[in-house]
C-alpha positions, 0 to 999 in steps of 0.5 A: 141899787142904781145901773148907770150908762153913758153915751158920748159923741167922739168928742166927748163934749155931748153926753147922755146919761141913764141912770136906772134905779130904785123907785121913790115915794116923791112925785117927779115934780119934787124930784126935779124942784129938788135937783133944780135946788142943787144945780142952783146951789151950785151956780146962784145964776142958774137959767131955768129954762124949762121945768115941765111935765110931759108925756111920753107913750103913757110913761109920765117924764119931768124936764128940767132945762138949765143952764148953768155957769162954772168956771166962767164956763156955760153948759146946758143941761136937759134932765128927764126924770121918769118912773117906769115898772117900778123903777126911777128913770 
């Protein structure tokens, strides 16, 4: 089961999204080289910026930074994966 919520400037045009849901067996590191995949298959010009694992009060994230072109169009876009009392991030 997955619970999302999303936050948005009044312009709509920078958003953040939680999305809390069932633990996986994967390690973040998987997760994230799989969502890269998916961004990459979507845009074969993907820009990875960053890919990291990082640290933050005890609770393991992954960043994934991209940026990805569609329609002729840039967007960045910053993921951080987590896993945290038995729950994804």
């Amino acid at each position: 089961a997955n619970n999302m919520h999303v936050y948005a400037d009044s312009t709509g045009q920078r958003a953040v999204i939680v999305i809390l849901g069932d633990k996986t067996a994967d390690s973040l590191e998987t997760l994230a080289k799989r969502l890269e995949n998916t961004q990459r298959a979507r845009d074969a010009n993907l820009q990875v910026i960053t890919n990291k694992a990082l640290d933050v009060n005890g609770v393991p994230l992954r960043q994934l930074d991209s940026i990805i072109t569609s329609g002729g169009e840039k967007a960045y876009s910053s993921v951080l994966i987590g896993s945290l009392n038995n729950n994804m991030l």
